[in-house]
DRENFIFI-507731 format. One record per residue (C-alpha): x, y, z. Coordinates in steps of 0.1 Angstrom, whole numbers, plus 5000, padded with zeros to 4 digits. Each point is the difference from the previous one (the first is absolute). Layout:
N
X = X; Y = Y; Z = Z
...
This chain:
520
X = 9056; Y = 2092; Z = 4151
X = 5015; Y = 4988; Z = 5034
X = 5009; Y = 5039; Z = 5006
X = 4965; Y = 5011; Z = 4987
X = 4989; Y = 4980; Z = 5027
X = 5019; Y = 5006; Z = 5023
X = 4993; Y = 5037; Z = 4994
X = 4961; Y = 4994; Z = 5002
X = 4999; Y = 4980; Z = 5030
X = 5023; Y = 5028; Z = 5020
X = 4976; Y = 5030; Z = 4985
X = 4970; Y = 4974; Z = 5011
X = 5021; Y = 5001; Z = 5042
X = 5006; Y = 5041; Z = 4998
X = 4960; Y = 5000; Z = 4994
X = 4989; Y = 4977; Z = 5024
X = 5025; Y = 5020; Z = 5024
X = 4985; Y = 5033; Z = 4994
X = 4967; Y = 4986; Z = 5004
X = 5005; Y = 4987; Z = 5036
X = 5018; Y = 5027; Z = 5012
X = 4973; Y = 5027; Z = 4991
X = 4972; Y = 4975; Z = 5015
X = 5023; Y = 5001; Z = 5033
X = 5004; Y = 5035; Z = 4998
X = 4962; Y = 5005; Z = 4999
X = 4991; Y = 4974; Z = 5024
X = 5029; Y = 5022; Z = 5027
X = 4979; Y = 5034; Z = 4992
X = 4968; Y = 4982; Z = 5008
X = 5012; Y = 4988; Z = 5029
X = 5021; Y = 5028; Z = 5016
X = 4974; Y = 5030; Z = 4986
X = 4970; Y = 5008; Z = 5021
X = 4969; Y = 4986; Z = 4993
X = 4978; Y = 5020; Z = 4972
X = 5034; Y = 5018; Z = 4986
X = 4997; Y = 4977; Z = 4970
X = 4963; Y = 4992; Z = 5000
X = 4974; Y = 5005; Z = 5024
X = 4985; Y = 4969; Z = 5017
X = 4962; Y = 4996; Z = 4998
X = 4977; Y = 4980; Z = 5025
X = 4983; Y = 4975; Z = 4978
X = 4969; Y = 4980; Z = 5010
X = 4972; Y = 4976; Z = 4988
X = 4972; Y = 5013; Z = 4989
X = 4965; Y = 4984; Z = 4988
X = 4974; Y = 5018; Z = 4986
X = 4964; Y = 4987; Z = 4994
X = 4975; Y = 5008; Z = 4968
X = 4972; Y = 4992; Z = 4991
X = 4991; Y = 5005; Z = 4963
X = 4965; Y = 5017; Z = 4987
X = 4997; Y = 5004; Z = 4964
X = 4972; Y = 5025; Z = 5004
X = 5013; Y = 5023; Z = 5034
X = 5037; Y = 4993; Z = 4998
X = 5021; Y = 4985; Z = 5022
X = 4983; Y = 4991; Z = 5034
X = 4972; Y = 5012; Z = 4990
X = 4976; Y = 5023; Z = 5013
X = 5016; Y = 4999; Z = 5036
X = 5038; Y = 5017; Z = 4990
X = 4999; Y = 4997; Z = 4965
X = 5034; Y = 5004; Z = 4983
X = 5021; Y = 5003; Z = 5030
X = 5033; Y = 5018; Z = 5001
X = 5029; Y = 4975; Z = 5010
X = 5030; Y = 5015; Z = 5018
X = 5029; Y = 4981; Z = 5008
X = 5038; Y = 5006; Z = 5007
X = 5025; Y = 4997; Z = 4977
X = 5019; Y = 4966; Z = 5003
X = 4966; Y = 4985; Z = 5013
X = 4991; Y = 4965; Z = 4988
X = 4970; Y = 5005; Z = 4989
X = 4968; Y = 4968; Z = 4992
X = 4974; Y = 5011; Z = 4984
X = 4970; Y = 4978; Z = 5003
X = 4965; Y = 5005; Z = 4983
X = 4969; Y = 4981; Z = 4999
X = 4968; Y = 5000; Z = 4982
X = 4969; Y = 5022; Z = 5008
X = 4981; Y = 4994; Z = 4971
X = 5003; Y = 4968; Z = 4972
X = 5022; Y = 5023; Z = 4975
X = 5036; Y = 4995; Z = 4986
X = 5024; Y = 5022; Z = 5024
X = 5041; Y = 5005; Z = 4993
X = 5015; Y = 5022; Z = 5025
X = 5033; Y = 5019; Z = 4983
X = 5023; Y = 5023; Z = 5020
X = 5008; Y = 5028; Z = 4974
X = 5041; Y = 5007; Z = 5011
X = 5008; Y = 5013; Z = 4965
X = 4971; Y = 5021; Z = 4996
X = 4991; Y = 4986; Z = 4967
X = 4966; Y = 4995; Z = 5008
X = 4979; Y = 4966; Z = 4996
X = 5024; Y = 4987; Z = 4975
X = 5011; Y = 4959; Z = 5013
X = 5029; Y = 4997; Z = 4982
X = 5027; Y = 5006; Z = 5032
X = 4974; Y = 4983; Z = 5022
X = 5026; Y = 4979; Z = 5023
X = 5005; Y = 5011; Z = 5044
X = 5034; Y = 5020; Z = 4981
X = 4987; Y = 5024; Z = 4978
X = 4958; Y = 5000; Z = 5006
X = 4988; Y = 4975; Z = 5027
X = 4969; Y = 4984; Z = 4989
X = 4978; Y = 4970; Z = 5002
X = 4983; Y = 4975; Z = 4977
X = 4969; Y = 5010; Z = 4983
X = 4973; Y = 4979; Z = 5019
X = 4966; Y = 4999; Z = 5022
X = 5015; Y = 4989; Z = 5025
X = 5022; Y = 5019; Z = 5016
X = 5039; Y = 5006; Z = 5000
X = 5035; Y = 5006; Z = 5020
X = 5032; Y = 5020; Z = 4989
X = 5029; Y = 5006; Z = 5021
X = 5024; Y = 5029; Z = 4990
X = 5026; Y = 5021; Z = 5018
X = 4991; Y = 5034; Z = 5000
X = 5034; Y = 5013; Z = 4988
X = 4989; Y = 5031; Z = 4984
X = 4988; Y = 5031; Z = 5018
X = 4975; Y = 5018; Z = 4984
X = 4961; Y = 5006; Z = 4992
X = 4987; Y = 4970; Z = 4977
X = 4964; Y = 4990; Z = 4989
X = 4986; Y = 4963; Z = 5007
X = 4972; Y = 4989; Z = 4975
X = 4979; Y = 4968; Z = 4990
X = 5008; Y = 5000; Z = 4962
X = 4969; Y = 4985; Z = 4993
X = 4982; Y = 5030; Z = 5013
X = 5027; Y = 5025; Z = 5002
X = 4970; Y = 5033; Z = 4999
X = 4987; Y = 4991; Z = 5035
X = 5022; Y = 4979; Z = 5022
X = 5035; Y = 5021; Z = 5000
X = 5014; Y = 5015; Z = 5029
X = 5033; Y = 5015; Z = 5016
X = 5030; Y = 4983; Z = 5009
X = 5027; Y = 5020; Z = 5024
X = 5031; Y = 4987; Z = 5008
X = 5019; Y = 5021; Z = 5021
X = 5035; Y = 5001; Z = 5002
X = 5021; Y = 5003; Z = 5031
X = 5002; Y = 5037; Z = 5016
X = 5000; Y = 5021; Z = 5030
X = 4980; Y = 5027; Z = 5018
X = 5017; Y = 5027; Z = 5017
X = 4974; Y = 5026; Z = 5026
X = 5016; Y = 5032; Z = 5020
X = 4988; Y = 5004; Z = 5037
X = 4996; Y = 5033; Z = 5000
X = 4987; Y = 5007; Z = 4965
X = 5002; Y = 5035; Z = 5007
X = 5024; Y = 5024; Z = 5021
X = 5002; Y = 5033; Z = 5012
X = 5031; Y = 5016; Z = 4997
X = 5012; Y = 5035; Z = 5019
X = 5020; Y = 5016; Z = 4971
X = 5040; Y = 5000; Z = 5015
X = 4988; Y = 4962; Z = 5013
X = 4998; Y = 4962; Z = 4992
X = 4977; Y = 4971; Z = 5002
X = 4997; Y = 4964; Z = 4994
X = 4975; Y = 4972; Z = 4989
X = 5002; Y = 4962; Z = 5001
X = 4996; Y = 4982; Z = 4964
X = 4988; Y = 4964; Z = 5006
X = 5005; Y = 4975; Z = 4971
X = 4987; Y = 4967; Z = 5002
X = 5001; Y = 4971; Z = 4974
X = 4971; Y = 4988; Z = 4980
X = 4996; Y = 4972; Z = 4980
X = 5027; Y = 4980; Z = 5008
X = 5027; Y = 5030; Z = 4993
X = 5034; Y = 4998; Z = 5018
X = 5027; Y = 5020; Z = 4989
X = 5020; Y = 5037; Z = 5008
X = 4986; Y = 5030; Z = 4992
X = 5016; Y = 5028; Z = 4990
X = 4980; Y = 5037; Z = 5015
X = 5009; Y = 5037; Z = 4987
X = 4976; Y = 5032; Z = 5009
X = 4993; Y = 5031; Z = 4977
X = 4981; Y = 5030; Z = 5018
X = 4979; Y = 5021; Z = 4971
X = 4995; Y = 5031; Z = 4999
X = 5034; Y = 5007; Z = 5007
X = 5006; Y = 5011; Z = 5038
X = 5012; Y = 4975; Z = 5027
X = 5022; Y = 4975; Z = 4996
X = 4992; Y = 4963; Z = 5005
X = 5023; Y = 4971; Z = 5008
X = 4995; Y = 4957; Z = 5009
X = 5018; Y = 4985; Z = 5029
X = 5005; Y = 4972; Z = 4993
X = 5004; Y = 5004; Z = 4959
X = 4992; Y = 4958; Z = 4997
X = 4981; Y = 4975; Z = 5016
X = 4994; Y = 4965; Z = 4995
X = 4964; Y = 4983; Z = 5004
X = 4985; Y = 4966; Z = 4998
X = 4969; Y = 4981; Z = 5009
X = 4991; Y = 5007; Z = 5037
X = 5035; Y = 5025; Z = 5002
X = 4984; Y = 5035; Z = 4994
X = 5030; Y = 5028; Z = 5005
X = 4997; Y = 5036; Z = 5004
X = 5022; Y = 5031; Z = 4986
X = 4996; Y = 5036; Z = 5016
X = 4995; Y = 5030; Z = 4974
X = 5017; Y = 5033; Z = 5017
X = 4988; Y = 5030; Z = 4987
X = 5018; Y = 5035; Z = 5008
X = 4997; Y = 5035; Z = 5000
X = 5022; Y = 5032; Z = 5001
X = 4991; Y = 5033; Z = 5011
X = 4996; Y = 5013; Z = 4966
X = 4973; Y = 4970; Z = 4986
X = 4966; Y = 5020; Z = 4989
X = 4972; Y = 4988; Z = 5021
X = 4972; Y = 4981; Z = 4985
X = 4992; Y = 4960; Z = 4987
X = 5022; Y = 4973; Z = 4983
X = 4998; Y = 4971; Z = 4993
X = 5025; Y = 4972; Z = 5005
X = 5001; Y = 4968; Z = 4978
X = 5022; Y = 4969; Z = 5014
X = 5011; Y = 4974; Z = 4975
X = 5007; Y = 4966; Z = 5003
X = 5013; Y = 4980; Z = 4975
X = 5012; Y = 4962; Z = 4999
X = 5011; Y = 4991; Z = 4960
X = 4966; Y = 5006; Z = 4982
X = 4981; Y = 5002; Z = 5031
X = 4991; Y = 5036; Z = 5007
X = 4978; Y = 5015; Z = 5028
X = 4995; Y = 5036; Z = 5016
X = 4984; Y = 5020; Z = 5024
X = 4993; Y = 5034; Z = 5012
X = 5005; Y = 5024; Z = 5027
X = 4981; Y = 5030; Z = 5005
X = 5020; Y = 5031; Z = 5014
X = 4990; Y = 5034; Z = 5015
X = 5026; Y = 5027; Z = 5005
X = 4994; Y = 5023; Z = 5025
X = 5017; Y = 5035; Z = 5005
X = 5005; Y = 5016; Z = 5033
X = 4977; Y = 5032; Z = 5001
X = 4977; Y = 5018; Z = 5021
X = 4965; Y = 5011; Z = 5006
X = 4990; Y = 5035; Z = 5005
X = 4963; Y = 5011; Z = 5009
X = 4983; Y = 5033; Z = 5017
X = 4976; Y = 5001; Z = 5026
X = 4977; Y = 5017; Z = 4997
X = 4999; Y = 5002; Z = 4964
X = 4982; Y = 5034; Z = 4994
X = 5004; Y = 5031; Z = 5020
X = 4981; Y = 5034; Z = 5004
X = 5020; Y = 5029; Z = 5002
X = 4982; Y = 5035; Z = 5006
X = 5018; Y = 5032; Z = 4978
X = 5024; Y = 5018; Z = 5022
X = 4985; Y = 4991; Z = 5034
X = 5011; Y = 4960; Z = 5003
X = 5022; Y = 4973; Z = 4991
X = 4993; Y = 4963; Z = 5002
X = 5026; Y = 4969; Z = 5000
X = 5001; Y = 4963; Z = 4992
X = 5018; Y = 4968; Z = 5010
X = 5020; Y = 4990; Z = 4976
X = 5013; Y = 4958; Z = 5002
X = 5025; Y = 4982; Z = 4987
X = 5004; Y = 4964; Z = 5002
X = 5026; Y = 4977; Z = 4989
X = 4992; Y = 4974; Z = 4974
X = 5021; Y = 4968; Z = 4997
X = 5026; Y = 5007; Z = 5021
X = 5006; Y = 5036; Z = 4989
X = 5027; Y = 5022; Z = 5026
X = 5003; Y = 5037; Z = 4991
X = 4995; Y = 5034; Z = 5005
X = 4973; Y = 5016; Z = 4980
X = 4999; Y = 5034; Z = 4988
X = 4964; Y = 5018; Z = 4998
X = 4992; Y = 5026; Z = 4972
X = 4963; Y = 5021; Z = 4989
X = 4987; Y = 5008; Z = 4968
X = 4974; Y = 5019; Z = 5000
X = 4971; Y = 5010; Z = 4978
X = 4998; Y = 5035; Z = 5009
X = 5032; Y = 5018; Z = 5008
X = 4984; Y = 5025; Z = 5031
X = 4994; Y = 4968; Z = 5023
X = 5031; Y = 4996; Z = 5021
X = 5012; Y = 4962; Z = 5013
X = 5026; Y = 4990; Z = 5021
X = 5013; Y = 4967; Z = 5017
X = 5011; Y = 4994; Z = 5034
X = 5024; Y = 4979; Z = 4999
X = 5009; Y = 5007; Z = 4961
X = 5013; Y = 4964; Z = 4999
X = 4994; Y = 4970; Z = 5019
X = 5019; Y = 4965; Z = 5010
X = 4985; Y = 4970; Z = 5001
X = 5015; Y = 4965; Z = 5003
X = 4991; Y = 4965; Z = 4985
X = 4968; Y = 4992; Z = 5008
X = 4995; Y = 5035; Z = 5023
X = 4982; Y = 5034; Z = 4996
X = 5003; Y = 5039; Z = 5002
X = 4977; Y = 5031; Z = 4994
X = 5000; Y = 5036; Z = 4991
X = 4977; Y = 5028; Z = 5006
X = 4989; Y = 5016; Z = 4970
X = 4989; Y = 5039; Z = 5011
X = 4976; Y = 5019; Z = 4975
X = 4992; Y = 5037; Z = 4998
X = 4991; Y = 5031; Z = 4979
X = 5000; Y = 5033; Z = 4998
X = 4985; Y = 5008; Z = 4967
X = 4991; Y = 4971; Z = 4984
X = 4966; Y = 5005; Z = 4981
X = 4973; Y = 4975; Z = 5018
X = 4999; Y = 4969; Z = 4982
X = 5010; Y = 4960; Z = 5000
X = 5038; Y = 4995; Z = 4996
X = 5023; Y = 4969; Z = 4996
X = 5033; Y = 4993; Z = 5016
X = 5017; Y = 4976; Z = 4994
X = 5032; Y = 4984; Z = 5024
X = 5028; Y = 4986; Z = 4983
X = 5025; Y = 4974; Z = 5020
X = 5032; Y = 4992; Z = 4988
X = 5028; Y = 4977; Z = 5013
X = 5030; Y = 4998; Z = 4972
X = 4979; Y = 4983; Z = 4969
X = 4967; Y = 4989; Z = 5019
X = 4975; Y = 5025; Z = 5005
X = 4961; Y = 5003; Z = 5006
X = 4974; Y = 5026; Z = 4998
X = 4972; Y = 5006; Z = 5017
X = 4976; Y = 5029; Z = 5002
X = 4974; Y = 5023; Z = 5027
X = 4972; Y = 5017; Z = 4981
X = 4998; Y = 5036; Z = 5015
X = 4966; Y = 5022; Z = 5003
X = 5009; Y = 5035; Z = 5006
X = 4969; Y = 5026; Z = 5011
X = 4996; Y = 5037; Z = 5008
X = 4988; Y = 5013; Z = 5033
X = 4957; Y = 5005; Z = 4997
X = 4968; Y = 5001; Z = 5016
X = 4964; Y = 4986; Z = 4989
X = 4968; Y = 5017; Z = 5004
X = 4968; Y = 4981; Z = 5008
X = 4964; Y = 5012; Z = 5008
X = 4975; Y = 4980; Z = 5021
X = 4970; Y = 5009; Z = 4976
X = 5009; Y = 5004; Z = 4965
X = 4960; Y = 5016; Z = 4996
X = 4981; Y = 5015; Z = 5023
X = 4961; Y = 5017; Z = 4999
X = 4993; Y = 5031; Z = 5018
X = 4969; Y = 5019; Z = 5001
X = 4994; Y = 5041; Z = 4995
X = 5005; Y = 5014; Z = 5034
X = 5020; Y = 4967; Z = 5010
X = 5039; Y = 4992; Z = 5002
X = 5017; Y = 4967; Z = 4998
X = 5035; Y = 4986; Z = 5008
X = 5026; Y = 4974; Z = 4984
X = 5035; Y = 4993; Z = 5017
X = 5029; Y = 5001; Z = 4982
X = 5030; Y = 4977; Z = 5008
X = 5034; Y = 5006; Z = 4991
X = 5028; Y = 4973; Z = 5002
X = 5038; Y = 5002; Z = 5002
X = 5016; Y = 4982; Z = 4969
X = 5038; Y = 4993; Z = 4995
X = 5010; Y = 5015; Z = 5036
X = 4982; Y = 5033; Z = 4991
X = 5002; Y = 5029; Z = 5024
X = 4981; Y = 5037; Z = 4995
X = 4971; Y = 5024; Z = 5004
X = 4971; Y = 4993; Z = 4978
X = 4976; Y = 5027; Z = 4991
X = 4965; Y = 4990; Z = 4990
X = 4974; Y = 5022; Z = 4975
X = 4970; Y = 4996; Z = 4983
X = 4983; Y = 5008; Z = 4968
X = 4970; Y = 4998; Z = 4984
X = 4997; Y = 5004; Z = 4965
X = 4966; Y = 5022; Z = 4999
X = 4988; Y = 5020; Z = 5022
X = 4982; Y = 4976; Z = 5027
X = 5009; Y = 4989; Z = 5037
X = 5021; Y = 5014; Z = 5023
X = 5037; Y = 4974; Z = 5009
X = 5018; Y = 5005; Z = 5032
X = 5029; Y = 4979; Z = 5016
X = 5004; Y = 5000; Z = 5033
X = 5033; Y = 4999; Z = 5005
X = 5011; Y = 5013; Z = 4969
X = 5035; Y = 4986; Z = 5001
X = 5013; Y = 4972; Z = 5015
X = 5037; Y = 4989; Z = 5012
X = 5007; Y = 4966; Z = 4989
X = 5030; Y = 4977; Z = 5015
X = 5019; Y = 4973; Z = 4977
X = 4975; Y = 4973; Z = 5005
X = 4975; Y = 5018; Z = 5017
X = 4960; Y = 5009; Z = 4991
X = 4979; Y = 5032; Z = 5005
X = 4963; Y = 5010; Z = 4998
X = 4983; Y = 5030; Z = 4989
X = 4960; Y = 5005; Z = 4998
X = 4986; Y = 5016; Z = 4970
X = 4969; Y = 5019; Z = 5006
X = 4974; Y = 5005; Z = 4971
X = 4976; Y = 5028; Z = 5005
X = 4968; Y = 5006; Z = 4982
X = 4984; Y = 5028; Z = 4998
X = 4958; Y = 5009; Z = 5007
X = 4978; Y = 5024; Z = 5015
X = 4998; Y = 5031; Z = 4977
X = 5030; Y = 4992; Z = 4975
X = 5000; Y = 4960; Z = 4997
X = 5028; Y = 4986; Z = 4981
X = 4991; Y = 4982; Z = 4967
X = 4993; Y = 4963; Z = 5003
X = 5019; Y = 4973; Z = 4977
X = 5035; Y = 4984; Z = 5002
X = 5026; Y = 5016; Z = 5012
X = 5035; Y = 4985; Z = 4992
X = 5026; Y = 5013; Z = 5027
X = 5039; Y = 4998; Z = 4994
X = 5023; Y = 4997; Z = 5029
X = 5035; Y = 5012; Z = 5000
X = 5022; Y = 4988; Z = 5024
X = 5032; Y = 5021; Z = 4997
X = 5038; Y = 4995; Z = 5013
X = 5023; Y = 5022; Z = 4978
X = 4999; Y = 4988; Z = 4962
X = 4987; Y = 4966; Z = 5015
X = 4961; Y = 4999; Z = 4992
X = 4975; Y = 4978; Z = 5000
X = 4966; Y = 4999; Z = 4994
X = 4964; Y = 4982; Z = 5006
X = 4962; Y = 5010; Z = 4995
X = 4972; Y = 4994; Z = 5019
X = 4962; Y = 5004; Z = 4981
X = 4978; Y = 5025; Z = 5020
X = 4962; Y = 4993; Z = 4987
X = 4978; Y = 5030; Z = 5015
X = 4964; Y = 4997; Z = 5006
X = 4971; Y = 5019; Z = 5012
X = 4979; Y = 4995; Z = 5033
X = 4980; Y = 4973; Z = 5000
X = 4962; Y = 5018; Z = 4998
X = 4989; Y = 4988; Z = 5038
X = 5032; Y = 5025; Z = 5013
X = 4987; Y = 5032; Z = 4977
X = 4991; Y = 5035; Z = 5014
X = 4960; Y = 5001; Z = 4995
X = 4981; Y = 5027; Z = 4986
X = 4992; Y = 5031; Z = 5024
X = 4965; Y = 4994; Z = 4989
X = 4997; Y = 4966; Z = 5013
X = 5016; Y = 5007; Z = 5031
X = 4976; Y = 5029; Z = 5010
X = 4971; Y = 4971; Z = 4991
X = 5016; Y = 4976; Z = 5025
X = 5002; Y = 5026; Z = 5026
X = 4961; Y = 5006; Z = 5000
X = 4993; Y = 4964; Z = 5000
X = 5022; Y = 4995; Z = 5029
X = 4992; Y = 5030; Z = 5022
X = 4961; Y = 4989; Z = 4992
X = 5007; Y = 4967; Z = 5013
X = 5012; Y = 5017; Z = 5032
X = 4971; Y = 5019; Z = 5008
X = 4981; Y = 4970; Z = 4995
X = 5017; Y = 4984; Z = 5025
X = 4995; Y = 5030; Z = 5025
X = 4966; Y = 5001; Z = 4996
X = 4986; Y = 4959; Z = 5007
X = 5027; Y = 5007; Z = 5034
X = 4981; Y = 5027; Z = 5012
X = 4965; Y = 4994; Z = 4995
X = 5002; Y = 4971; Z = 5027
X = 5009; Y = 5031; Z = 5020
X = 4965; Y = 5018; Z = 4999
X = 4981; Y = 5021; Z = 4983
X = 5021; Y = 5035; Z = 5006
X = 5033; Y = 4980; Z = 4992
X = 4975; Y = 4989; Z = 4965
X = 4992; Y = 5035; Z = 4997
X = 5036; Y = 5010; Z = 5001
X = 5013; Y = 4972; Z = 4975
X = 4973; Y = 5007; Z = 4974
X = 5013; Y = 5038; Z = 5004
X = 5038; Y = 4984; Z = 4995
X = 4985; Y = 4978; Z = 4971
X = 4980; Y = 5026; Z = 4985
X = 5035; Y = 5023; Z = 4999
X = 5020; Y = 4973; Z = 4981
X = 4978; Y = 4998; Z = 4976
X = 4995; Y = 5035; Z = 4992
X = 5038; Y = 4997; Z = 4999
X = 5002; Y = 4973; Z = 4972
């Protein structure tokens, strides 16, 4: 027995030794580890929240009925609640989520009061982070409301949020993160870029924070000369134990290139007689350096282009240009597209002139697309002709009626035209009268101009008409009538003159008189 004893009492030491030397080696970590390695430390504080119970409109009433309570986790929290009305009230905290049931009611598992009119307090640690629901249990359907506690965390914000990066290049932005609710602790930061692209790196990798002691972490994010231009995003984590947070960075790539651009951007080229050229520009785009290399495709293979220079170096931020020359020899008239390819290595651009090619020609105009001429009469319109597409050459002029009718003459009938020059020629219509009058009606008249086997035409409506009645030949008839009555007037006049004269001079005039009439 003495050995058994003995035997219990040393097992009882080796016990008691291993006890104290594990509570000395924990007590040594807590005290040489930095603060929030083990656990994080929260800020804890008093807190004392009001109600005021309604049976009918829930807690306080109509004014903020059912408020929702947000504390910090580790907050001593006193709830007090009088009466607004003469009903039984019990407030209950609900931590485990079993509803109204009052079983657990005690400030450890669900804080509550007495069941009473008058009022009540409860005082409870809020230990337990989470979303919880507060109710009267008397009237549990309209006075309930939320109850937050939040647990101890951090924010983290990026200053910039977003970057621009030249692909080749690198850029930075600040992360802040500050402590909330009481947090102090280290936190641990990592960055991930999606899609995949540039890479993304923390400096420094951990940071430690604490009420009032915000610290700050800078997220480097690099290129190389081969990462595809366009957006990413990059996420920053930062995580202390359970406590997680992140953030974002927006990113923009942006590839060296160059702008290329015509001026002017259409062109009129005349067959075979001219050419025409435009200014071709190329400007560098985010820091581009290169020479360029200028090509032509062309819709229609008979238009010729050419560059001077063929290439073109421009510098980072600088410019050059090339003249672009068009011409044609054969080219049918038409519209035509050409587009101007530049090309540096892999980066190229295109641009393009839109090209109008015409044929030499001339218009024909008349000053009076209808004229009236009477039998007997003539009339005259002027024809104007106008150089078109830098035509050059004689023109010869006709006319033609398509019935027998008036008379056309030109007068000249040809006409020399220079490239963008205008002549004139006057066409006559004559209209026959007298013995063999021509026919009266509408006469449409076709003129020809003529220069080679380039014709044109126009018409002009001839309307013939016969003299107005007032402007006729008379009757021979009437005009031996009219010839009595006027020669009888004459003697008349003779004969009141001379008888003032005396009686022979009265003899002699009634002879005269007496002849005329014998005449009529």
């Amino acid at each position: 027995m003495y050995y058994e004893c003995r035997s219990f009492a040393l097992a009882k030491r080796a016990h008691l030794l291993q006890a104290t030397s594990a509570t000395f080696i924990l007590a040594l970590a807590i005290l040489l580890l930095p603060p929030g390695t083990i656990f994080h430390a929260a800020h804890a504080s008093t807190v004392t929240i009001h109600l005021v119970a309604y049976y009918a409109s829930g807690w306080n009433g109509t004014t903020n009925p059912n408020p929702t309570i947000t504390v910090q986790q580790g907050d001593s929290v006193t709830i007090v609640w009088s009466n607004g009305d003469t009903m039984y009230h019990q407030f209950l905290l609900d931590i485990d989520k079993d509803g109204t049931d009052m079983s657990d009611c005690s400030p450890s598992a669900d804080p509550c009061t007495g069941v009473t009119t008058t009022g009540g307090t409860v005082t409870f640690t809020a230990s337990t982070d989470g979303s919880f629901t507060y109710y009267c249990t008397v009237h549990p359907g309209s006075m309930k409301g939320m109850f937050i506690v939040q647990p101890p965390g951090f924010s983290m914000a990026p200053n910039p949020s977003s970057l621009t990066i030249l692909q080749g290049s690198s850029s930075t932005s600040t992360i802040s993160l500050t402590s909330e609710h009481g947090f102090t602790g280290t936190i641990n930061l990592g960055a991930s870029v999606s899609p995949t692209g540039p890479t993304a790196s923390m400096m420094p990798t951990s940071v430690s924070v604490s009420p009032g002691s915000p610290a700050t972490s800078t997220v480097i994010v690099s290129t190389s000369a081969s990462t595809p231009g366009g957006t990413y995003t990059v996420t920053v984590n930062g995580a202390s134990g359970s406590t997680t947070n992140t953030t974002t960075v927006l990113v923009t790539i942006t590839v060296p290139h160059f702008s290329i651009t015509s001026s002017p951007a259409s062109l009129s080229v005349i067959q075979g007689v001219s050419s025409n050229s435009s200014t071709i520009t190329l400007t560098s785009l985010n820091g581009f350096s290169g020479t360029i290399t200028l090509t032509s495709r062309v819709s229609q293979a008979a238009l010729s282009l050419s560059f001077n220079p063929a290439s073109v170096t421009i510098s980072s931020g600088g410019s050059g240009t090339s003249t672009m020359t068009v011409s044609t020899s054969t080219t049918p008239p038409g519209f035509y597209t050409a587009t101007i390819n530049g090309t540096s290595g892999s980066t190229t651009n295109k641009t393009t002139v839109n090209i109008s090619v015409t044929i030499p020609d001339f218009s024909i105009k008349t000053s009076l697309p209808t004229l009236s001429v009477t039998q007997g009469s003539t009339a005259t319109t002027i024809i104007t002709l106008t150089s078109l597409s830098g035509f050059t050459g004689t023109l010869t002029l006709t006319g033609t009626v398509s019935q027998p009718g008036p008379t056309i003459t030109f007068s000249p009938t040809s006409v020399t035209l220079s490239s963008g020059g205008i002549a004139i020629s006057n066409m006559t219509v004559s209209a026959a009268g007298a013995t063999y009058p021509v026919a009266t009606g509408s006469f449409p008249v076709t003129v020809t101009v003529t220069n080679g086997t380039l014709i044109h035409t126009t018409t002009v409506e001839v309307t013939v008409a016969l003299v107005p009645s007032g402007a006729r030949s008379l009757p021979l008839t009437v005009l031996i009538s009219a010839g009595g009555v006027v020669i009888a007037a004459t003697g008349i006049t003779i004969y009141l003159v001379r008888r003032r004269a005396g009686g022979e001079a009265r003899s002699q005039s009634n002879l005269e008189l007496s002849s005329i009439r014998v005449c009529a």
